[in-house]
C-alpha positions in Angstrom: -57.2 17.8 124.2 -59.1 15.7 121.8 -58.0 14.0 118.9 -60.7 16.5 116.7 -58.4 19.1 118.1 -55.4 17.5 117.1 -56.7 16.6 113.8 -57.5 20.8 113.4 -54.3 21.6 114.7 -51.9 19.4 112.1 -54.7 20.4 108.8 -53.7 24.2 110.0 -50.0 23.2 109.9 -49.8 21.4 106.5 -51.5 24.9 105.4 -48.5 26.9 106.2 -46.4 24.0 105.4 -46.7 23.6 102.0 -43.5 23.3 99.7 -43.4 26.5 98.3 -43.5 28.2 102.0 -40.7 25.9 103.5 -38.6 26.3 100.6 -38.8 30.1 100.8 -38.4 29.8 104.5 -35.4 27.6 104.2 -34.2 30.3 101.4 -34.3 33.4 103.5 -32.3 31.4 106.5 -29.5 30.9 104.2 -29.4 34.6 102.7 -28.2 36.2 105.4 -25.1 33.3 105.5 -24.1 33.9 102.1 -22.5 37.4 103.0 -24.5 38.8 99.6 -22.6 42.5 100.9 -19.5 41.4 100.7 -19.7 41.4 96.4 -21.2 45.0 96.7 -18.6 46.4 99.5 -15.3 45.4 98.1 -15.6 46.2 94.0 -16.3 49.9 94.2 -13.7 50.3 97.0 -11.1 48.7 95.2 -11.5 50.3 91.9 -11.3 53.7 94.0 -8.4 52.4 96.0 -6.7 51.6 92.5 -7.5 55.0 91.1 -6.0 56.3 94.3 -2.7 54.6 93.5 -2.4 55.8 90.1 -3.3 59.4 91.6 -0.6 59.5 94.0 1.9 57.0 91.9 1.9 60.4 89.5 3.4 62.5 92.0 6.2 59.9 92.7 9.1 59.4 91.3 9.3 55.8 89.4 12.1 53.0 90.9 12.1 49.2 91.0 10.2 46.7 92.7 13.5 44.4 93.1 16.2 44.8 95.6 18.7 43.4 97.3 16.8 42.7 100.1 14.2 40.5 98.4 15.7 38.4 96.0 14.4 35.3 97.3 10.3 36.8 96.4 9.1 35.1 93.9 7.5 36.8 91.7 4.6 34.9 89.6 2.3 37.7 88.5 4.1 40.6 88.1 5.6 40.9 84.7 7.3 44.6 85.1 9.0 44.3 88.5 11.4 47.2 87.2 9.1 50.3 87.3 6.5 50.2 90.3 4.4 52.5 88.0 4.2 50.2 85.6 3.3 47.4 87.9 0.5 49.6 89.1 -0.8 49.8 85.5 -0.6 46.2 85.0 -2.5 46.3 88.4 -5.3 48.5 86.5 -5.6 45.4 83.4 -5.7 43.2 85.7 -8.6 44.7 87.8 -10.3 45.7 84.5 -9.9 42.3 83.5 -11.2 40.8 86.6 -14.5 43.1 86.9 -15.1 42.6 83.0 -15.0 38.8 83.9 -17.3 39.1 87.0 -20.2 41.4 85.1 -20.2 38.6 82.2 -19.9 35.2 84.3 -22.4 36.6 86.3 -24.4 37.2 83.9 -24.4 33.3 82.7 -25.1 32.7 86.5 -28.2 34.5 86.5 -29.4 33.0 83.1 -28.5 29.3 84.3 -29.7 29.5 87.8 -32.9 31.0 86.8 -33.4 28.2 84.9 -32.8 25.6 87.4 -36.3 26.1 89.2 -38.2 24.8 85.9 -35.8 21.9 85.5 -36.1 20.9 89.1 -40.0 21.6 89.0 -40.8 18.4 86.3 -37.8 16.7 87.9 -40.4 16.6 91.2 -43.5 16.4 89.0 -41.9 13.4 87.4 -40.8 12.1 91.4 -44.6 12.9 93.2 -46.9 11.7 89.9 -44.6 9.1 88.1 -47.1 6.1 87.4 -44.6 3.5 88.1 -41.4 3.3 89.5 -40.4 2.1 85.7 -41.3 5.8 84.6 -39.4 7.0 87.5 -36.3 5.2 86.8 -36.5 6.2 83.1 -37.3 9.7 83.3 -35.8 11.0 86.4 -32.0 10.6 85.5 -32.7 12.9 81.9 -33.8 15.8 84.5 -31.0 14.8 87.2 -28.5 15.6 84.1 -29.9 18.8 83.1 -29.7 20.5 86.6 -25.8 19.1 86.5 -25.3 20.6 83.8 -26.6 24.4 85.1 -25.1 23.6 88.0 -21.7 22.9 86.1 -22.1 26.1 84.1 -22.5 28.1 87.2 -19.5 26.6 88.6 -17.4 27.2 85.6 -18.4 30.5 85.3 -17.9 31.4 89.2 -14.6 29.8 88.9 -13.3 32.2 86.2 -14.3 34.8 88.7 -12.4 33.3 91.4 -9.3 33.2 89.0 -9.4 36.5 87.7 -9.6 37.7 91.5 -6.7 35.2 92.5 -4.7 36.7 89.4 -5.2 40.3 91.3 -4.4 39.4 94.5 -1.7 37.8 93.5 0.1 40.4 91.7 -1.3 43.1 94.6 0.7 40.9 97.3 3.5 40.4 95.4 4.0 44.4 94.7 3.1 44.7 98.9 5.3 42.0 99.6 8.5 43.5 97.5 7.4 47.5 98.9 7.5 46.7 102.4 11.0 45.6 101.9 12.2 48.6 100.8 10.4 50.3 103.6 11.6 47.9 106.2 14.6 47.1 108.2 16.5 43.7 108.3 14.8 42.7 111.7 11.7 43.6 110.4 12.3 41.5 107.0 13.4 38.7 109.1 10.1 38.6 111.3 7.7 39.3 108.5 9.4 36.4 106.7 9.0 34.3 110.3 5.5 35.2 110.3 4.7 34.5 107.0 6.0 30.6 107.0 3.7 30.1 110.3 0.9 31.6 108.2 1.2 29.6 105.4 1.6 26.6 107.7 -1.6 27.4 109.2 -3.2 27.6 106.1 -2.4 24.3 105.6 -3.2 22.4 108.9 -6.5 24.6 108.0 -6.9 23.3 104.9 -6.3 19.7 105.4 -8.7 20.0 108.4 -11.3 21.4 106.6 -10.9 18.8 103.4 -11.0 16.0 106.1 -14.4 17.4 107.5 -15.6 17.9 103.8 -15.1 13.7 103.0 -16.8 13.7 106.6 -19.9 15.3 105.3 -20.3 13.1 101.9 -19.9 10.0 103.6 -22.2 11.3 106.4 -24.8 12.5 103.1 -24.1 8.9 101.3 -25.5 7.2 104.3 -27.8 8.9 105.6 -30.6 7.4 102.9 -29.9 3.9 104.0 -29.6 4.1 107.6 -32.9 6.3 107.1 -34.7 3.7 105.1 -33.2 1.1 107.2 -34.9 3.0 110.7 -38.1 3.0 108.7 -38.4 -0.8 108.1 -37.6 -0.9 111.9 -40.3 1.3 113.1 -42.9 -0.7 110.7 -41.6 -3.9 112.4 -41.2 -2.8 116.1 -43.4 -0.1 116.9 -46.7 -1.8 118.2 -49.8 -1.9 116.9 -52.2 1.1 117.4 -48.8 3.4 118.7 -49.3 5.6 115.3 -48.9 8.8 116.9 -44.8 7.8 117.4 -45.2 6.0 114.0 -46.4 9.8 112.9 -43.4 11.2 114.3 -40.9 8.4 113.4 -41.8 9.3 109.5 -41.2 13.0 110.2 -37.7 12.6 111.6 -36.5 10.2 109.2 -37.9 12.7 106.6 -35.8 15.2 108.4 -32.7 12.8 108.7 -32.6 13.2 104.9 -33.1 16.9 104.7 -30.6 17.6 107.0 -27.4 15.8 105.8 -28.2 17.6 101.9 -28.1 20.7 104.2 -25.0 19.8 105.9 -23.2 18.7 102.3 -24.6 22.3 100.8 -23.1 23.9 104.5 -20.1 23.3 103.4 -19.9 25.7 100.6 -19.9 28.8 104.0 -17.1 26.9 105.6 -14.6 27.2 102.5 -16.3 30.9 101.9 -15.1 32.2 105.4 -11.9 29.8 105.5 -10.8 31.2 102.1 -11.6 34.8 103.1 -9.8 35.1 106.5 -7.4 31.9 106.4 -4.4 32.3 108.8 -6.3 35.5 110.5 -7.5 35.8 113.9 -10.6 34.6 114.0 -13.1 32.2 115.4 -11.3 29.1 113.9 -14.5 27.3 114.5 -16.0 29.4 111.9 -13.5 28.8 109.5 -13.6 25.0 109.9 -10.5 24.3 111.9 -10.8 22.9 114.8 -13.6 22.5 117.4 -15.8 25.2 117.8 -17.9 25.8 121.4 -20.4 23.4 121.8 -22.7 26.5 121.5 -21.9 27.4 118.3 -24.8 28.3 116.0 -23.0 29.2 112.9 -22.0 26.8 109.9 -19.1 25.1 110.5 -17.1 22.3 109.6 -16.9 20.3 112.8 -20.5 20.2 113.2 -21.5 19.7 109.5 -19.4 16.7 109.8 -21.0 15.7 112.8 -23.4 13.0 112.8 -25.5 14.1 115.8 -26.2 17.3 113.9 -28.3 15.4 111.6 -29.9 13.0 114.4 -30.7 15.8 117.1 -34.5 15.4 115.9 -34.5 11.6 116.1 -33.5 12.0 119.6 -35.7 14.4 120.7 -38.9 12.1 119.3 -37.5 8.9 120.6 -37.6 10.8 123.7 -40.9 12.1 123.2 -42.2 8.7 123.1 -40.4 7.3 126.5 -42.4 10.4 127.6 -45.8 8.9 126.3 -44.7 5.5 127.4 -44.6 6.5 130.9 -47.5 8.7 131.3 -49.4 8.0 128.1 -51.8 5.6 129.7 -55.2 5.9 131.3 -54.6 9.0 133.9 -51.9 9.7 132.9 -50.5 6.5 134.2 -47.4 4.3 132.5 -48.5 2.6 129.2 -47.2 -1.0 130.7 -49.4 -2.6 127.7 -47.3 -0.6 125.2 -44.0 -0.4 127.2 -44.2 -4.6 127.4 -46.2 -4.9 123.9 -46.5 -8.0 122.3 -45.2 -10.1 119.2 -42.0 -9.2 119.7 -43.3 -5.1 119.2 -42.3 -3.9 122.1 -42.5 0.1 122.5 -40.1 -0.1 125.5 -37.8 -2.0 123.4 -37.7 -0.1 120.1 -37.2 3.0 121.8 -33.9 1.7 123.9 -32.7 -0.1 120.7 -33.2 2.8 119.0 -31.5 5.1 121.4 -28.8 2.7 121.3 -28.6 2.6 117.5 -28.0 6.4 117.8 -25.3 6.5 120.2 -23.1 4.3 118.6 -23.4 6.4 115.3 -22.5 9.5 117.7 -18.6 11.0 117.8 -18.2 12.4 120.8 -15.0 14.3 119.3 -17.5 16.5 117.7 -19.4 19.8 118.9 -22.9 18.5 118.8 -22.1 14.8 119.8 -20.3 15.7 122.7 -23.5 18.2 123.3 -26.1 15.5 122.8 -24.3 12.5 124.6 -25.3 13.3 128.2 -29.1 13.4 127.3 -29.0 10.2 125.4 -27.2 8.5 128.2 -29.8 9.8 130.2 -32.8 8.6 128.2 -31.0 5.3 127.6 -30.8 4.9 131.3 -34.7 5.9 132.6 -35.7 3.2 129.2 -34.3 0.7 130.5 -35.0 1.1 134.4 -38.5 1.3 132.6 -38.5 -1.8 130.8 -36.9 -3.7 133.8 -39.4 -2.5 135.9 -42.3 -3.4 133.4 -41.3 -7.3 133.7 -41.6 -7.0 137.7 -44.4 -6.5 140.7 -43.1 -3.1 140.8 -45.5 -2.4 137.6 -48.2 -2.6 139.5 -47.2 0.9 141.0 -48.8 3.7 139.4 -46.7 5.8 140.8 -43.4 3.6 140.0 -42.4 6.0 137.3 -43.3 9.5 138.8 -39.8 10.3 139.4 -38.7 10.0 135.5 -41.5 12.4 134.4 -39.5 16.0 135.7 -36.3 14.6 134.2 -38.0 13.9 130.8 -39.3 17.1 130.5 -36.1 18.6 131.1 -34.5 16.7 128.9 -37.4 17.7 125.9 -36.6 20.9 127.2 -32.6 20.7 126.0 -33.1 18.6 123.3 -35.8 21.5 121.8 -32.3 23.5 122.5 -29.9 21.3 120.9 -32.6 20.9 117.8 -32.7 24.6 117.5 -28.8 24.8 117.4 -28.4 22.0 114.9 -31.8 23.6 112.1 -29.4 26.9 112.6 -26.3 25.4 112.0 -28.1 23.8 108.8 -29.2 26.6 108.0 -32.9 24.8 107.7 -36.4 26.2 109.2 -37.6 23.6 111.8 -40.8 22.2 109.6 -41.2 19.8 106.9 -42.8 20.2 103.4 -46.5 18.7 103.8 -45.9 15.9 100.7 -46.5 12.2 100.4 -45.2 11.1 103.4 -47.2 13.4 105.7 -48.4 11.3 108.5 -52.2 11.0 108.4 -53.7 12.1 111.9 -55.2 9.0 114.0 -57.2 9.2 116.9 -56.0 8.7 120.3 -56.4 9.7 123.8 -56.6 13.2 125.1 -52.8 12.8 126.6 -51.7 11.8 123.9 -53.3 14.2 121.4 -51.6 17.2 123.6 -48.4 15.3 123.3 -49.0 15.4 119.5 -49.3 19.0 119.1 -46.8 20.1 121.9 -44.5 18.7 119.2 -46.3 19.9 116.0 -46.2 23.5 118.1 -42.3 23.1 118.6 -41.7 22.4 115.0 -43.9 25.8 113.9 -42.0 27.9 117.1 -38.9 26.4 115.0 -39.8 28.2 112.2 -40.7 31.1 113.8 -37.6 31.8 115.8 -35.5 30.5 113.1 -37.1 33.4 111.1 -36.9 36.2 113.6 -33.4 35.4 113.7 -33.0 35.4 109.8 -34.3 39.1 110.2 -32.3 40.1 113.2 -28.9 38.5 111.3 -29.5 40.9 108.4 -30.9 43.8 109.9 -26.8 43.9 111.2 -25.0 42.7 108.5 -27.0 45.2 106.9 -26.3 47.8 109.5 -22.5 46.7 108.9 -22.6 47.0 105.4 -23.4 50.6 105.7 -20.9 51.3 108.2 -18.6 49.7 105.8 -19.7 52.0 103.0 -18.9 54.9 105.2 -15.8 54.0 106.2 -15.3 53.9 102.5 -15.9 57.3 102.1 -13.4 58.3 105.0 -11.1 56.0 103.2 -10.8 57.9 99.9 -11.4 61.4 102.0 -8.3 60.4 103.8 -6.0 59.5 101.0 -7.1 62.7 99.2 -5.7 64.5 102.1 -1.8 63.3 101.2 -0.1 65.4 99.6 0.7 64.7 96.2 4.3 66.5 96.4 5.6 64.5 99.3 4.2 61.5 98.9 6.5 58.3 99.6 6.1 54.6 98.9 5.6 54.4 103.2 2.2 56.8 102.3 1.2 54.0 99.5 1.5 51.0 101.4 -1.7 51.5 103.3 -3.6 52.5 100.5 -1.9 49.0 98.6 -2.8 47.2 101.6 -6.8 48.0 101.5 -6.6 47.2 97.9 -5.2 44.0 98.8 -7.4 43.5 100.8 -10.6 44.1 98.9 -9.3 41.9 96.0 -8.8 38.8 98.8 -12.5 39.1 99.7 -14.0 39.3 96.3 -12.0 36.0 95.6 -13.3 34.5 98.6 -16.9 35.3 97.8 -16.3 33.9 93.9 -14.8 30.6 95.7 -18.1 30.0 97.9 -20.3 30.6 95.1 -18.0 28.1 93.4 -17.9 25.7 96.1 -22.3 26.1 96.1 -22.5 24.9 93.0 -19.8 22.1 93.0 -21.8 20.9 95.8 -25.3 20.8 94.1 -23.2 18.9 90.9 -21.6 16.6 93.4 -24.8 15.8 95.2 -26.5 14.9 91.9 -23.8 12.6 90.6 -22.5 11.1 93.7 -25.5 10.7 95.7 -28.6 11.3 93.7 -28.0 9.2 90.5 -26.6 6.1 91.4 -29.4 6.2 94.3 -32.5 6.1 91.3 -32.4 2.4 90.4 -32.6 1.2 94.4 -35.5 4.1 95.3 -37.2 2.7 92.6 -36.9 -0.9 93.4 -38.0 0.5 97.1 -40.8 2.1 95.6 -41.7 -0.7 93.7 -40.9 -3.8 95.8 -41.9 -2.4 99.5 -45.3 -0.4 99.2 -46.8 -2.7 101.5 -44.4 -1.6 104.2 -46.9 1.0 106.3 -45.8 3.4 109.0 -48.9 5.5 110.6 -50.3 5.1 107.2 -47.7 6.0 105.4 -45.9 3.7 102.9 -42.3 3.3 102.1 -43.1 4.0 98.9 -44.9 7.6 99.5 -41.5 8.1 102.2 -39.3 7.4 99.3 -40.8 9.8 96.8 -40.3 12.5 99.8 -37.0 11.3 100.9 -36.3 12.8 96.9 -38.1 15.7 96.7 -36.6 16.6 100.1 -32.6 16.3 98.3 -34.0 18.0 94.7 -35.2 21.3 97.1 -31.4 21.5 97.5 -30.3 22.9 94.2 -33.5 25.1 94.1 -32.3 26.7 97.2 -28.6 27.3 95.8 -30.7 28.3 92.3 -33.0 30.7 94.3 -29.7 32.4 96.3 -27.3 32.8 93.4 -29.9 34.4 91.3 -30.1 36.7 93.7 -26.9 37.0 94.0 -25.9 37.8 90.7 -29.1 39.9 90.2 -27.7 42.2 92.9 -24.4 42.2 91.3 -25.3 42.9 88.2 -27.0 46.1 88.7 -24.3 47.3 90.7 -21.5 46.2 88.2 -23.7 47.9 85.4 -24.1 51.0 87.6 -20.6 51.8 89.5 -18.3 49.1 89.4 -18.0 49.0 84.7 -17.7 53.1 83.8 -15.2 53.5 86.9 -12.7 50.9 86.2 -12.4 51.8 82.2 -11.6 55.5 83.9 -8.6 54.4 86.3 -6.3 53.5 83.7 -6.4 57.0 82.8 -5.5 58.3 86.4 -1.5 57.8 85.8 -0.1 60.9 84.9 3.3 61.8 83.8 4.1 65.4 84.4 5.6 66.4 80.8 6.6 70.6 81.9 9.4 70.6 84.5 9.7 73.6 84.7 8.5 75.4 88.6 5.4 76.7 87.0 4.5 73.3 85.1 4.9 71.3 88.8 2.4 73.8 90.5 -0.2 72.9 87.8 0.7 69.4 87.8 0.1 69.2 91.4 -3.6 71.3 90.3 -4.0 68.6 87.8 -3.6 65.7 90.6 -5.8 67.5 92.7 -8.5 67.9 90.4 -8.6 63.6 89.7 -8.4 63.5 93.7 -11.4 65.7 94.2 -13.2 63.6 91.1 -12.5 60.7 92.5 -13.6 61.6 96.3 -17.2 62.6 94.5 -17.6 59.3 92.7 -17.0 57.5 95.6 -19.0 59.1 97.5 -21.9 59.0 95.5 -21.7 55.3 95.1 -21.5 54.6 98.4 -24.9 56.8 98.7 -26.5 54.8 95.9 -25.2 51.1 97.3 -26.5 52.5 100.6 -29.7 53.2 99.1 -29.9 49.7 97.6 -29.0 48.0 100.9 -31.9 49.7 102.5 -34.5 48.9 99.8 -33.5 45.2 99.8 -33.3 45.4 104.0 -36.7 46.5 104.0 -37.7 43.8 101.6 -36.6 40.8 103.0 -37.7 42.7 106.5 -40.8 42.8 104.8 -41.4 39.4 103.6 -40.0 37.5 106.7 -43.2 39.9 108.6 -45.8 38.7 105.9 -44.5 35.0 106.8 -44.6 35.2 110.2 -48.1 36.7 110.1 -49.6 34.4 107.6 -48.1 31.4 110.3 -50.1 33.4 112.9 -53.6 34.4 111.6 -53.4 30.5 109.6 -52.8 28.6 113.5 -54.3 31.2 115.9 -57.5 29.4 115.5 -56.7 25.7 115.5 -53.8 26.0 118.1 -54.2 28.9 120.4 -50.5 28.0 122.2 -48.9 29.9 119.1 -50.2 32.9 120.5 -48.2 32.5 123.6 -44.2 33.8 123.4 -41.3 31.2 121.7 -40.4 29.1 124.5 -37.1 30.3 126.0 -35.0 27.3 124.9 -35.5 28.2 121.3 -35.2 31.6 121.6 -32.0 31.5 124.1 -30.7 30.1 120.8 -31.8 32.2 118.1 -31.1 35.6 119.8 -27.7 33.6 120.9 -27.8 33.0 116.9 -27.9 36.5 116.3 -25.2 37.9 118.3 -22.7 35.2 117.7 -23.2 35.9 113.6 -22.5 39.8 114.2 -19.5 38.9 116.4 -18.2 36.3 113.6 -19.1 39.1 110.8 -17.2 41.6 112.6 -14.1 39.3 113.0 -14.0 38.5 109.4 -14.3 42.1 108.3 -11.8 43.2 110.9 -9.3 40.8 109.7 -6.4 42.4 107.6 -4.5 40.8 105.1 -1.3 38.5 106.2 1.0 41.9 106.6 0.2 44.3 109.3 1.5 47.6 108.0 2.2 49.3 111.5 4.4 46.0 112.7 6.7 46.5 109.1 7.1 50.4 109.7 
């Protein structure tokens, strides 16, 4: 493998590494997180699950919410707790209210974030061409304050969402909450109530877990810039002379170091979506961000966001890398002794141990991804320094000395490619790096070497593709389950059309209340994550960002001498910013969507229903026989209506699911093969399968986000209705 090769190889892979691509590739690995669906599924079910209520509440006779059984509820939404009928019409304003509130804060979510890109565009033009740091300092902090202030209106307008929703839950559980009392016995009142305070004291060991993880992650984001710039000035001091190729890497991982603690920061926003959709439920409590997940875990989650190894897996796996080179990097394939002992104090031995050593005491071994990564480091750590012990002995002149380190090494590349994999998933982040001012330029170097070079270049593309593949694998079945879902609706409303209208009793509502519920709890969960997106991005900016600007430009002014495989501190800087500003283009480029999606469904199904359910309450005005039976007809009639709306919007979101399934299916195909036909020629290897230790992860990936998905979806509000009857 010669360095012209090499030098091929890496000009293919800046070609299909340019900013635009990675930030579409990083895009469409967060999609499938965001749980999109879940604002299509939920509306038009629960404005047909409200219409259902009035339909059947017409037949009933009216009576009051309060009894004696349930004086000690208390009630903070429901104004009318004397008539259940009119409770249910309050229920009707409310929902109308909330829906209303969605279509237009939506709506100034989709005109803000799609004006984010062009903000965030001359913030980076301003970051890449600024003629001196001077210009950076002075001009950078205008643009930092506009994309706050988008970000802020996107926030405020998804948190009137999330209000109107918690208003409608609300008043939804608190009619539940006083019904099943009426339909349940004292034992039964007695062990819901049980149940209900260990609930709610779940919720808050979850909560306060999950708010400690969250101060985890901003400290962990608020440091990572120093301790990255720090590891730079390192390398540039201790790497020796002429060792560019783990100079070349060195840059690339503390590039990465940055990238992936904004990632984690943003990650958070899917732990408080899932913890405030299925809190106190039984599900993975991992996913939710209580507790410690399996080790294994692939899905976002507050333990490993909050874990520092999460963001240092790479680092390890280069440092590693370049043991590997230092004991079989030499002539033949022989120990590098020259580079191992250097000289000048720049010993490659050295910097690689210190550095290992660095990273281990940053490690917590309480976390997920720690505790995961601990036994390899120890392991590295070990062979270094038997290495650099034996390099200052007779033994050295053995060429074989160091033959017995070589299988471990590669086994250990092998897991640490694993661990890596886990950690880009977890972030939600494709494996390669935006080609950009602190793109390594390509040296020459000997043929082991140069194969060492692109075995790693290769990983960081097989990343990408894997991490892709398992993109489209995640939505093709959270698409699949979205459509199950909207079948399920239709049984829903076929089955509650089946009660009859004359007999129906507050037991035969419950269910039907306890769907509704259930719906309204998810749409306020999906309002809180978009909320908690964007309160992220605003944070970011002023927190981290903006009192960061006057010490990158003194960095960018003061240190340009400061070269690592020809890349300055300066040029690793002005990356290390574009890398964090690709955050809130990320968030802009998903809640677009987002609310794009919405929009037309909202303007299509979700609008024209919900101003017909207040009408659906019927008071039957003839009592004589022959005025009941056409009453009942009357009832019947809105039943059947109802049944055909439904349906017919579950046909047409169906419809949209599939058109948007075979679009993203689409574009993740035209990636994959414009990474293909772009490297086929200058590196063959891609041709050859993923490795299994990436894919072993991915397909992992795949499964373990359908398993989670299902769990969430499966979970039923706090009150199971077959444990009250």
């Amino acid at each position: 493998m010669s360095s012209t090769e090499l030098a091929d190889a890496r000009n293919a892979i800046s070609r299909v590494s340019r900013g635009k691509d990675v930030n579409e590739d990083s895009w469409m690995t967060m999609w499938c997180n965001a749980n999109w669906g879940d604002l299509l599924q939920p509306a038009p079910l629960s404005i047909a699950l409200l219409g259902s209520l009035m339909v059947i509440a017409s037949s009933t006779d009216d009576f009051s919410l309060l009894s004696a059984e349930n004086t000690n509820v208390k009630l903070l939404y429901t104004k009318y707790p004397t008539s259940f009928k009119t409770c249910l019409q309050q229920m009707v304003g409310e929902g109308y209210t909330a829906f209303e509130t969605a279509s237009h804060e939506m709506t100034r979510i989709h005109n803000a974030s799609s004006q984010l890109p062009a903000v965030i565009k001359t913030s980076v033009m301003i970051i890449m061409n600024g003629v001196s740091p001077v210009e950076v300092e002075t001009l950078l902090p205008i643009q930092l304050e506009a994309v706050t202030e988008l970000a802020e209106i996107c926030m405020d307008a998804s948190q009137s969402c999330e209000k109107a929703f918690t208003r409608l839950s609300g008043l939804a559980q608190e009619i539940l909450e006083c019904a099943t009392f009426r339909v349940g016995t004292a034992e039964q009142n007695i062990r819901r109530n049980e149940t209900h305070l260990a609930i709610l004291e779940q919720e808050k060991r979850q909560e306060e877990q999950m708010l400690k993880e969250a101060r985890d992650v901003t400290d962990l984001m608020k440091k990572s810039f120093g301790e990255a710039e720090e590891e730079f000035k390192t390398a540039v001091n201790n790497i020796p002379s002429g060792w560019d190729i783990v100079g070349m890497h060195a840059v690339e991982s503390l590039t990465n170091l940055i990238n992936s603690a904004g990632n984690a920061f943003l990650g958070m926003a899917n732990v408080k979506g899932h913890f405030s959709q299925a809190a106190g439920l039984e599900v993975d409590v991992g996913y939710l961000g209580s507790g410690t997940p399996a080790t294994n875990s692939t899905q976002p989650n507050g333990p490993a966001l909050s874990d520092p190894a999460v963001t240092r897996a790479q680092r390890v796996l280069q440092l590693v890398s370049a043991l590997s080179l230092l004991i079989s990097g030499g002539p033949g394939g022989k120990p590098d002794w020259d580079r191992i002992r250097g000289t000048n104090d720049q010993s490659g031995g050295l910097f690689v141990e210190a550095s290992l050593e660095r990273i281990r005491d940053r490690l917590d071994k309480t976390k997920p991804i720690s505790a995961k990564l601990l036994p390899t480091l120890e392991q590295a750590l070990r062979i270094t320094k038997a290495v650099n012990k034996i390099s200052g002995t007779f033994q050295s002149s053995d060429d074989k000395i160091c033959d017995t380190y070589k299988p471990q090494i590669k086994n250990m590349i092998r897991s640490l490619e694993g661990i890596v994999t886990q950690c880009n998933l977890i972030l939600q982040q494709p494996g390669s790096v935006p080609t950009g001012p602190a793109t390594p330029r390509t040296v020459s170097t000997s043929s082991s070497v140069a194969k060492a070079a692109i075995e790693t270049a290769k990983f960081q593309v097989d990343q990408t593709r894997a991490n892709l593949e398992a993109a489209r694998g995640s939505y093709d079945k959270a698409s699949a389950r979205l459509i199950e879902g909207q079948k399920e609706i239709t049984r829903t409303i076929t089955s509650m059309t089946s009660l009859s209208l004359e007999n129906a009793t507050l037991k035969d509502i419950l269910p039907v209340l306890m769907k509704a519920l259930k719906s309204f709890t998810t749409l306020r969960a999906q309002f809180s994550q978009l909320t908690q997106f964007f309160r992220n991005v605003a944070s970011l900016i002023k927190d981290v960002m903006r009192p960061q600007v006057s010490l990158w430009t003194k960095n960018m002014e003061a240190n340009s001498k400061m070269i690592l495989a020809g890349v300055t501190l300066s040029d690793w800087v002005r990356q290390a910013m574009y890398q964090q500003m690709m955050i809130p283009l990320k968030v802009s480029m998903l809640s677009e969507r987002i609310a794009q999606t919405y929009l037309r469904v909202s303007d299509l199904y979700i609008m024209p229903a919900q101003r017909e359910v207040g009408h659906m309450l019927q008071f039957q005005e003839d009592t004589s026989e022959q005025g009941r039976v056409a009453f009942a007809v009357k009832l019947s009639q809105a039943q059947t209506k109802l049944q055909e709306k439904s349906e017919i919007a579950s046909q047409k979101i169906l419809q949209l699911v599939a058109e948007d399934q075979k679009k993203f299916a689409l574009a993740v195909n035209q990636r994959l093969d414009s990474i293909q036909s772009t490297l086929g020629r200058a590196l063959p290897a891609i041709n050859e399968p993923i490795p299994r230790q990436i894919t072993d992860v991915t397909e992992a990936h795949v499964e373990e986000f359908d398993r989670q998905k299902e769990a969430v979806e499966n979970a039923v509000p706090m009150y199971d209705i077959d444990d009250l009857m």
